[in-house]
N, C-alpha and C positions, 0 to 999 in steps of 0.2 A: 825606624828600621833602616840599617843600613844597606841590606841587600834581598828585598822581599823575591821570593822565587826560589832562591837557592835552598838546593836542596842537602841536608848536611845528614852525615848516619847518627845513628846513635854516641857510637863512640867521639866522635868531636862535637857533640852538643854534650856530653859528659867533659871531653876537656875543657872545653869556654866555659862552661858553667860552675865547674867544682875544681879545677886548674887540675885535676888528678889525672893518673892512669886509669882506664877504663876499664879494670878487671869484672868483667859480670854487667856491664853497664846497661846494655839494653832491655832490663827488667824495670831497672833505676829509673830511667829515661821516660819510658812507656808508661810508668806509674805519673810521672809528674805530667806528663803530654795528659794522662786520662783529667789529671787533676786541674792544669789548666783549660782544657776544654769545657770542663763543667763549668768553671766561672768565666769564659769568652764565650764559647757559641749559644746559641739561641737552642739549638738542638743538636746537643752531644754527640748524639750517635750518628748524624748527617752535619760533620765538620764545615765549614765555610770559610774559615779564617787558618786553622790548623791543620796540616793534612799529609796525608804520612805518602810517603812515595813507594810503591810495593817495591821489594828488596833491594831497596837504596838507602831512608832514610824520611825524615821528615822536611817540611817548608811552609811559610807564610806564605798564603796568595797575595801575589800583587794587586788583587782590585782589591783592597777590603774597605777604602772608602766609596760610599755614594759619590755616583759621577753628578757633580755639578757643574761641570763646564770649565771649570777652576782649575790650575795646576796645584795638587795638594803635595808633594813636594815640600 
């Protein structure tokens, strides 16, 4: 991950991902977020790793590694 935290809308995680215009995109978006959450989190419906930022956009948390003491970096 290049920039865990950041939080990005809809519409520009529709641009990074499918280099398109984002006509209608946040249906698009939320389908794939629902779809990668069932194969990352532990428990879907209570995100840990994926997580939506109310009327901003979504973001990776920065801890989602176990703190070992370690720079994981």
């Amino acid at each position: 991950m290049t920039r865990p935290g950041e939080v990005l809308t809809p519409k520009e995680i529709y641009r990074r991902v499918w280099g398109d215009e984002p006509y209608g995109a946040e249906g698009t978006v939320a389908v794939h977020i629902r779809h990668l959450r069932e194969k990352l989190e532990i428990n879907p419906a209570e995100p840990r790793y994926l997580k939506v930022v109310w009327a901003q956009g979504y973001k990776i948390e920065n801890n989602i590694y176990p703190s070992s003491g370690k720079n994981t970096k």
